[in-house]
C-alpha positions in Angstrom: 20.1 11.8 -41.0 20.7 9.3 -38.3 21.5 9.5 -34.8 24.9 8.8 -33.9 23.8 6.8 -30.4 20.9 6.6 -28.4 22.6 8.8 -25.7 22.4 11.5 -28.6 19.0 14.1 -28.2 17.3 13.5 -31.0 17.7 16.3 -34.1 15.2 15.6 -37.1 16.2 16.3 -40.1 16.8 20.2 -41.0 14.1 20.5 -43.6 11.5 18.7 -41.4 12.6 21.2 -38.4 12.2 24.0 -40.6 8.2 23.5 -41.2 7.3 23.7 -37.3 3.5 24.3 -37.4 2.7 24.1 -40.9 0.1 22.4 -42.7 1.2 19.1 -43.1 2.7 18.5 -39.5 -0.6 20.4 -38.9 -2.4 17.7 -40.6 -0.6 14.7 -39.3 -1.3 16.0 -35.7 -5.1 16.5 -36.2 -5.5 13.1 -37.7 -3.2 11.6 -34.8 -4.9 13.2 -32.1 -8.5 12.5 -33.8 -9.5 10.3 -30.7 -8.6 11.9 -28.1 -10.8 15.2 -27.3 -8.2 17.1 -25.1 -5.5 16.3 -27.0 -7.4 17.2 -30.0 -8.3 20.8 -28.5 -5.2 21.3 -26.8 -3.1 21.0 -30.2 -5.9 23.2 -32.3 -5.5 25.9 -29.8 -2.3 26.3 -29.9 -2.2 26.1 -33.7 -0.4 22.9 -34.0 2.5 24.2 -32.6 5.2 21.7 -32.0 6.1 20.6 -28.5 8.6 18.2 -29.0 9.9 18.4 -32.4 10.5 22.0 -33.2 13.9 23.5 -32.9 13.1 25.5 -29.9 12.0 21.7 -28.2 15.5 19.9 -28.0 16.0 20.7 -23.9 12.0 19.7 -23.8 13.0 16.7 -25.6 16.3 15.3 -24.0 14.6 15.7 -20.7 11.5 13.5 -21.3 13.9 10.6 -23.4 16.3 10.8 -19.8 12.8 10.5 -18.2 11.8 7.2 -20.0 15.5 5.7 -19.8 15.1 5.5 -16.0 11.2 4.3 -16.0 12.3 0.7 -15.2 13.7 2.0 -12.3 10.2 3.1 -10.6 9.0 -0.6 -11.7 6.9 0.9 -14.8 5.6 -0.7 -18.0 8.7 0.5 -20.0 6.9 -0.5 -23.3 4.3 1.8 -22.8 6.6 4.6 -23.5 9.5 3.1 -24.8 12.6 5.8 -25.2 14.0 3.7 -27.9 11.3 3.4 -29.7 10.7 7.3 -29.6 14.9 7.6 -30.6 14.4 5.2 -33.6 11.3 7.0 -34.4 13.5 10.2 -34.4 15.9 9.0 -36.6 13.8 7.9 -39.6 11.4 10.7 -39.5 11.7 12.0 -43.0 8.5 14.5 -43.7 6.2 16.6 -41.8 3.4 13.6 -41.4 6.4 11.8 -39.8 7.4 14.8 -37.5 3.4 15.3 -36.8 2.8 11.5 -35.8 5.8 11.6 -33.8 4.7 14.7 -32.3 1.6 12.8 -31.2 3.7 9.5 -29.9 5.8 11.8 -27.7 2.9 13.8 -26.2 1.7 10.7 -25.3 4.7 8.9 -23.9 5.2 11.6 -21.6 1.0 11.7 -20.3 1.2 8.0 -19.9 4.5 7.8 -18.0 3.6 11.2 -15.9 0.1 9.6 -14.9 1.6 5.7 -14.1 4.6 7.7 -12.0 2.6 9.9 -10.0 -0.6 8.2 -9.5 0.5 4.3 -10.0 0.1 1.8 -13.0 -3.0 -0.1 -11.8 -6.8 0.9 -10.2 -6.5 -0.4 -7.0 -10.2 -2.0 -6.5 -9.4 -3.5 -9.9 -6.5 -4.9 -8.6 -8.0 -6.5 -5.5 -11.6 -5.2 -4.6 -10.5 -4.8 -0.5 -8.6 -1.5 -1.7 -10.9 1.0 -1.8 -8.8 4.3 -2.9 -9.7 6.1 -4.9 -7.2 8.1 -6.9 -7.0 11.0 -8.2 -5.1 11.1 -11.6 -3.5 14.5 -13.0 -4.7 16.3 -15.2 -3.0 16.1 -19.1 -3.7 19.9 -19.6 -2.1 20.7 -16.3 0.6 18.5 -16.8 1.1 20.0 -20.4 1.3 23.1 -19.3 4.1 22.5 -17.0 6.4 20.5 -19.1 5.5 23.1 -21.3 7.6 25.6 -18.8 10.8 27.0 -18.3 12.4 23.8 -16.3 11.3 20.3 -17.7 14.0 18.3 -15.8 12.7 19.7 -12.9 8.8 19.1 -13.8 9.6 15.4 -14.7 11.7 15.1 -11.4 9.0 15.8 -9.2 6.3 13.5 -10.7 7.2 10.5 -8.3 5.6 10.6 -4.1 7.9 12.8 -2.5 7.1 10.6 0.4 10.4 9.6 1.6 9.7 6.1 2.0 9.4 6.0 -1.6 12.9 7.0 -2.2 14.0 4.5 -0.3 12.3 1.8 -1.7 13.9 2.4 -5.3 16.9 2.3 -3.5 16.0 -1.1 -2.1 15.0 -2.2 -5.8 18.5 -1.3 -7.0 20.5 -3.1 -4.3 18.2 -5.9 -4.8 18.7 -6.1 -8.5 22.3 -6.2 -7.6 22.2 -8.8 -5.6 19.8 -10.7 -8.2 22.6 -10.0 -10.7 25.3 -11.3 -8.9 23.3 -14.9 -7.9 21.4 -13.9 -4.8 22.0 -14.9 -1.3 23.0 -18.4 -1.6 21.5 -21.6 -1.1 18.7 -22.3 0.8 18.3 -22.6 4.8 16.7 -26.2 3.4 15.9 -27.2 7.3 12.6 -27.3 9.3 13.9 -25.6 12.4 17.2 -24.9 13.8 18.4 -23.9 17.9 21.5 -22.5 19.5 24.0 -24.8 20.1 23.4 -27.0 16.8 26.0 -27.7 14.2 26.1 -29.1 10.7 25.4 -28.2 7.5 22.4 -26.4 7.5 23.6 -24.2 10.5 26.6 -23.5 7.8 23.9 -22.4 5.3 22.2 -20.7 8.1 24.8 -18.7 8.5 25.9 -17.6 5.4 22.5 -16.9 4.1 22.7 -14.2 7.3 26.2 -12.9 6.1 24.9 -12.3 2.5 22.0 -10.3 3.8 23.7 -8.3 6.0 23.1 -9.7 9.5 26.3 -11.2 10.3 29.7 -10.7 9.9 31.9 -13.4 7.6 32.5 -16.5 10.1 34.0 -20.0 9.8 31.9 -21.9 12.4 29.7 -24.6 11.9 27.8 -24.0 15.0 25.1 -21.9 15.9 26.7 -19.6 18.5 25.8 -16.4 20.1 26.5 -14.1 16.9 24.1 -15.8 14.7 21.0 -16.3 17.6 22.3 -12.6 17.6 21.6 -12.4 14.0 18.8 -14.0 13.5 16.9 -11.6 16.2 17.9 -8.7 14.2 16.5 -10.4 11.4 13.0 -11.3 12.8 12.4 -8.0 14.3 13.2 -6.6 10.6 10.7 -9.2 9.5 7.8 -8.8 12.5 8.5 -12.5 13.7 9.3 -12.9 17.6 12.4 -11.9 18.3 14.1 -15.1 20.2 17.1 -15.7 18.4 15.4 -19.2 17.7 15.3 -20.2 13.7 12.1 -21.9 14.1 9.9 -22.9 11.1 8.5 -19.6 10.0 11.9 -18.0 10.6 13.5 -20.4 8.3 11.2 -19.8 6.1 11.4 -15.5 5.7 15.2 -16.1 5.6 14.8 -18.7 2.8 12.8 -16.1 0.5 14.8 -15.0 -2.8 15.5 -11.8 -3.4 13.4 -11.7 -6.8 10.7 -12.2 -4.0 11.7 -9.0 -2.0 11.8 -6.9 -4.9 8.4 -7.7 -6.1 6.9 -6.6 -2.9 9.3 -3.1 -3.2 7.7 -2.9 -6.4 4.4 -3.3 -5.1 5.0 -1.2 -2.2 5.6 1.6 -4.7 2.7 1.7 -6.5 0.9 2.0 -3.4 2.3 4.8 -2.7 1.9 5.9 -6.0 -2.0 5.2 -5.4 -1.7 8.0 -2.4 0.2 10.4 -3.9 -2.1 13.1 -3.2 -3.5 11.4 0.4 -2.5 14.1 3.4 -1.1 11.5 5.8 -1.5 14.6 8.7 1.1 16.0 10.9 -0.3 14.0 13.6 -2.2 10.7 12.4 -3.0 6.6 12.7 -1.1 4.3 10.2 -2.1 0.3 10.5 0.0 -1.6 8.6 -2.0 -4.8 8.3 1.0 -7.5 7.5 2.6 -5.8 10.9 -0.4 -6.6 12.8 0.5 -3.1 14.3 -1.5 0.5 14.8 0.8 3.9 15.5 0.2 7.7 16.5 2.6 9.4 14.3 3.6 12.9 15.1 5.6 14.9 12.4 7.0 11.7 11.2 7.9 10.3 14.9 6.6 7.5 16.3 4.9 8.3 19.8 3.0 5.5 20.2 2.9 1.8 19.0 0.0 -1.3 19.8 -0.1 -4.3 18.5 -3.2 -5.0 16.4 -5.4 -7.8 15.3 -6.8 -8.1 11.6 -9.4 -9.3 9.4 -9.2 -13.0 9.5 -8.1 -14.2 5.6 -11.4 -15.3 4.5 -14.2 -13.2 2.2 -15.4 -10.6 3.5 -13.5 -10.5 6.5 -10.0 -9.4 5.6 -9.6 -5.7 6.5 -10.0 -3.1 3.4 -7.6 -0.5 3.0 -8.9 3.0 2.7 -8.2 6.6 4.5 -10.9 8.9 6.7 -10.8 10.5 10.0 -11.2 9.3 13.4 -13.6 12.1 15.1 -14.8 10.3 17.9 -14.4 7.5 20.6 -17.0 5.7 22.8 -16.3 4.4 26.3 -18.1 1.4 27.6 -19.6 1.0 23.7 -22.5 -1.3 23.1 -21.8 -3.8 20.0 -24.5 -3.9 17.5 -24.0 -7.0 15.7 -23.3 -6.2 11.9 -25.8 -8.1 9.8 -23.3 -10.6 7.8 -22.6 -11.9 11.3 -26.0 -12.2 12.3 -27.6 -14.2 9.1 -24.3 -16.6 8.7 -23.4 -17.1 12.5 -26.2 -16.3 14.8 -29.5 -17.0 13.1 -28.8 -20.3 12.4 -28.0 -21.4 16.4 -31.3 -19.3 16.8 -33.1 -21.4 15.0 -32.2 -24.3 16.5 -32.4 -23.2 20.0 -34.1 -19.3 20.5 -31.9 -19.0 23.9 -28.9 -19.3 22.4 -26.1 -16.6 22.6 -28.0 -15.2 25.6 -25.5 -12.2 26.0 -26.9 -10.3 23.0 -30.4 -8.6 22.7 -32.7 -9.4 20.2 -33.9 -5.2 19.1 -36.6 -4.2 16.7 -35.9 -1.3 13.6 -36.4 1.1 16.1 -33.5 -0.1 18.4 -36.0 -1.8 20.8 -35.1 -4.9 22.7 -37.5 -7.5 22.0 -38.6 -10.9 23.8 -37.0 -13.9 22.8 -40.4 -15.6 23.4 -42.0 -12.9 21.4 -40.0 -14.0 17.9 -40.1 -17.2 15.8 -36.7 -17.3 14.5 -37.3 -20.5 12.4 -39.9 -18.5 10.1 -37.5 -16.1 9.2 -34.9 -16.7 6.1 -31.1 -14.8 6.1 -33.0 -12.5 4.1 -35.7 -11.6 6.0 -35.0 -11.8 8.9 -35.8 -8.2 10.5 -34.3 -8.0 13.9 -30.9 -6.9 14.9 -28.6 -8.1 17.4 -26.8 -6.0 20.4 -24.5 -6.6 22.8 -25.0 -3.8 25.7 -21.9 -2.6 27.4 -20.0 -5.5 29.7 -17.0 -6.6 30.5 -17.6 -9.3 28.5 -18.6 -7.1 25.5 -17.1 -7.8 21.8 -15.7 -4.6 22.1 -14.0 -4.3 25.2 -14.9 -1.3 26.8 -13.4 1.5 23.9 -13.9 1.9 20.3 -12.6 4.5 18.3 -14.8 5.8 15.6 -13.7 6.9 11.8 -17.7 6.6 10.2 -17.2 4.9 6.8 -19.3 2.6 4.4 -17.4 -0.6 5.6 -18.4 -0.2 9.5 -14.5 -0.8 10.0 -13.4 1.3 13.4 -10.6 0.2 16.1 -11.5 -1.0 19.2 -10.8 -2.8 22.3 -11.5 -7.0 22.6 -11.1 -9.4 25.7 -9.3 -12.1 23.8 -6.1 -10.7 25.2 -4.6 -14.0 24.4 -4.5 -13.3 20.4 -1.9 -10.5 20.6 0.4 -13.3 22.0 0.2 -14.8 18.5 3.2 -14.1 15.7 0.0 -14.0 12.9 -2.5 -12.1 14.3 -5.6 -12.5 12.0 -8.8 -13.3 13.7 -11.5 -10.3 13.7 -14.1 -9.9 11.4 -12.9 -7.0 10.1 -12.3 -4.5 12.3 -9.0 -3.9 13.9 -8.3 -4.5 17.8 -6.0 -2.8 19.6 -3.8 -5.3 22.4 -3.5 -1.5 24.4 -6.7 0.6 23.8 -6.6 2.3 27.2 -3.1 3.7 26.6 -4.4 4.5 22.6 -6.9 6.4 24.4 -4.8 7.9 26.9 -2.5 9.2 24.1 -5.4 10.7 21.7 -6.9 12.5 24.5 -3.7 14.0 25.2 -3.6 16.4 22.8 -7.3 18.2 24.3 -6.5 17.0 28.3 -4.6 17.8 30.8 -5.3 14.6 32.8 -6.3 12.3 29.9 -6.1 9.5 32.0 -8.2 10.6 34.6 -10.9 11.9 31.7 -11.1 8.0 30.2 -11.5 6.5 33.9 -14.1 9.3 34.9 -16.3 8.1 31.7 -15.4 4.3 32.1 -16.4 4.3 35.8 -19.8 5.3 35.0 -20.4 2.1 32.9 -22.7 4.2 30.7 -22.5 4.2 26.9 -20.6 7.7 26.1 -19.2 9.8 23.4 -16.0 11.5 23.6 -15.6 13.8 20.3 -12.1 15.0 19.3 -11.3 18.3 19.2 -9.9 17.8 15.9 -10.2 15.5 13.6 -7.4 12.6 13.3 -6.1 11.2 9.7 -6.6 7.2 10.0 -4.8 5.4 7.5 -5.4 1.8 6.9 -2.4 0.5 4.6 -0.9 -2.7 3.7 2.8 -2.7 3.1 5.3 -5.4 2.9 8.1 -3.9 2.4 8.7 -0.8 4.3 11.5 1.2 5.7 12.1 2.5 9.2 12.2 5.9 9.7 15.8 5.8 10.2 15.8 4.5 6.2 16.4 0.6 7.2 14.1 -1.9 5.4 11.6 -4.1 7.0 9.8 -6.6 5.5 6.3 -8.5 6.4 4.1 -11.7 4.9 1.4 -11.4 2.2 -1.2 -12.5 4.7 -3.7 -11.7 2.1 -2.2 -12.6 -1.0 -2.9 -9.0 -1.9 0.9 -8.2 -2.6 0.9 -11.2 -5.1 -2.2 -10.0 -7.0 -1.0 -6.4 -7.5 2.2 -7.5 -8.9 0.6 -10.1 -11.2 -2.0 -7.3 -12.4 1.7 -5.1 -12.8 3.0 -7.7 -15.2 0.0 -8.0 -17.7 0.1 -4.8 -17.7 3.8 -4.6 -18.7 5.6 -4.4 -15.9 9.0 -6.2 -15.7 11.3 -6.7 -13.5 15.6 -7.9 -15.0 16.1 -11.3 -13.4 11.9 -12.2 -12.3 9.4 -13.6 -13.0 6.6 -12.8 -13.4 
């Protein structure tokens, strides 16, 4: 008996239904579940019974096939657990080994799709080896058990982030897939730069590549007039380039981005979130999103206080991972020990050729002891063996500036102040080693020790005054969350989008399409 349609739950055939849990189904299940242990025991313990394709299974059943219809919709490998597939499946089953194999497919289906939508598709060091989360995928016997429950639609329902930037963003897929559909935002910008006051064709295309997006109401003019310089501010905020109404080269070149662009970095913005599904962001915590070239205080989803940042320039080992710990500390007027990539590739080498070089720092022993310059024969020593450090003591001239803010963690990445004001001036900000500078550390300070001062200002200058090395411990500890999001939306739901900087975006997605992942309209 076939199914009418493939909107139709699935009935198998009446004498196949009849035998739920005996021993041929029993048979084809064993033999279907014969390499995989959990699955193996979970069936056996539960004597084979059916948990799909009994009669008492066709709610279970529908809701799982309604799941799988709208897995292209979360940017999943629909292959992987195509509903179709399962439907057709369905409607040829004939015997028990047929209902007992299929049995097996759906259990499947659902553990694959379950894991991809709550905990993402890919590994994320696999994917580019500067992520370093690790996630924690559910449990199949957990998740059996509660699709196994009274109210399937609603387990399946809750199996994507409920963070509320991720319903957003398949909103933003949708209404880019629309726009896809319907031939995308029109032709091209096409121009190397454009000012108020110009006219001509590419201030025509200018302008209605700014209507089709949204910025700008439908016009007729040919000139670039006060409503597009007003348009093209709203879009460079939306897309972190400074805001002066100018379409200058890089400007041109965000607005000239397709919209099968955008979506791919949605998509990719999703399975990050997917990767920190079960990550506690904290009521009150740091987010640094490092295509922003920003770092915020959160408070219970507010905004209380925003810097502008400096990254990891984009060269190995010196882009800025992405990973998650807690801040528990800062230190005033810090000393900067030089990190030992930086001392065998940069410094040694101008050592060797002249022992007095980069006189600010302080040649110190295993023992943190400084040692005389005279007392050391750099040009014996190889990058390898070399066994001194390097330390800057606190200065106004220090690496550092005169605060860091400490979150220990294998990479020796923490936030901190710089004197090369003049970077945060720049649209890319890109230039560190690793770590991330802060454009206003005083006032990051200022805010942190807020929440354990009354006079959190005057406790910073007390400690800075002395010009001594010191240690300010939080009362609690702070959630520090170092991301890396393209696409975003604003707290008030609007989207925002940033550069790849890193390329990382384009590696995840190409790691999304080999393994399946496809998008109507891209490519890959």
């Amino acid at each position: 008996m076939l199914l009418g349609t493939a909107l139709v739950c699935p009935v198998l055939p009446a004498r196949a239904a009849e035998g739920a849990g005996s021993a041929p189904f029993a048979a084809a299940v064993a033999v279907a579940a014969a390499d995989d242990p959990v699955l193996a025991e979970w069936y056996g313990a539960r004597e084979y019974r059916p948990l799909w394709t009994g009669p008492a299974d066709a709610e279970r059943r529908a809701a799982l096939l309604a799941a799988l219809d709208g897995a292209a919709l979360h940017g999943l490998p629909v292959a992987r657990y195509d509903a179709g597939a399962l439907r057709a499946a369905f409607a040829a089953a004939v015997t028990e080994g047929d209902r007992g194999r299929l049995e097996l497919r759906m259990t499947r289906a659902f553990l694959d799709f379950a894991r991809d939508l709550k905990s993402g598709v890919l590994e994320p060091e696999q994917a580019d080896a500067g992520i370093h989360r690790v996630v924690n995928r559910p449990d199949p016997l957990h998740l059996l058990a509660g699709i196994e429950g009274a109210a399937p639609e609603r387990v399946l329902r809750d199996l994507p982030p409920d963070a509320p930037e991720y319903a957003r963003l398949v909103k933003e897929k949708l209404s880019l897939e629309a726009v896809i559909a319907a031939g995308g935002w029109g032709a091209p910008v096409g121009a190397e730069a454009l000012e108020p006051g110009e006219s001509g064709a590419a201030v025509v295309r200018l302008r209605d590549r700014l209507v089709a997006m949204g910025y700008l109401n439908r016009s007729a003019t040919a000139v670039y007039d006060r409503a597009i310089q007003s348009a093209v501010q709203r879009f460079q905020i939306d897309h972190g380039l400074n805001a002066d109404g100018v379409a200058g080269p890089s400007t041109i070149a965000e607005i000239d981005v397709a919209p099968e662009e955008r979506v791919k970095s949605v998509v990719v913005a999703m399975e990050r979130l997917r990767w920190m599904h079960d990550t506690v962001r904290g009521a009150r915590h740091i987010w640094v999103n490092q295509p922003d070239f920003t770092a915020r205080i959160v408070d219970h989803g507010k905004v209380t206080f925003q810097t502008r940042a400096v990254i990891g320039k984009n060269v190995p080992d010196q882009r800025s991972p992405e990973f998650s710990d807690e801040m528990d500390h800062m230190v005033i007027n810090p000393s900067w020990g030089v990190p030992r990539s930086i001392i065998v590739k940069e410094y040694l080498p101008l050592l060797q050729q002249n022992p007095n070089a980069v006189s600010h720092l302080q040649v110190i022993d295993r023992n943190g002891r400084v040692v005389p310059r005279g007392a050391v024969n750099f040009a014996s020593y190889s990058a390898r063996s070399f066994p001194f450090g390097l330390r800057q003591p606190p200065s106004d001239g220090n690496a550092l500036g005169k605060v860091k803010f400490m979150f220990p963690n294998p990479y020796n990445i923490y936030l901190h102040d710089t004197p090369a004001k003049e970077l945060f001036d720049h649209e890319v900000r890109a230039y560190s080693h690793g770590c991330i500078r802060l454009a206003d550390p005083f006032d990051f300070a200022y805010a942190l020790l807020a929440a354990q001062s009354a006079d959190p200002k005057g406790l910073f200058q007390t400690h800075l005054d002395s010009d001594r090395e010191t240690v300010v411990k939080f009362d609690e500890k702070l959630p520090v969350h170092l991301v890396y999001f393209t696409a975003w939306p604003t707290a008030k739901g609007e989207m925002t989008y940033r550069r790849d900087i890193y390329g990382r975006d384009a590696r995840i997605f190409e790691a999304l399409v080999e393994a399946g992942v496809a998008l109507r309209g891209v490519q890959g």
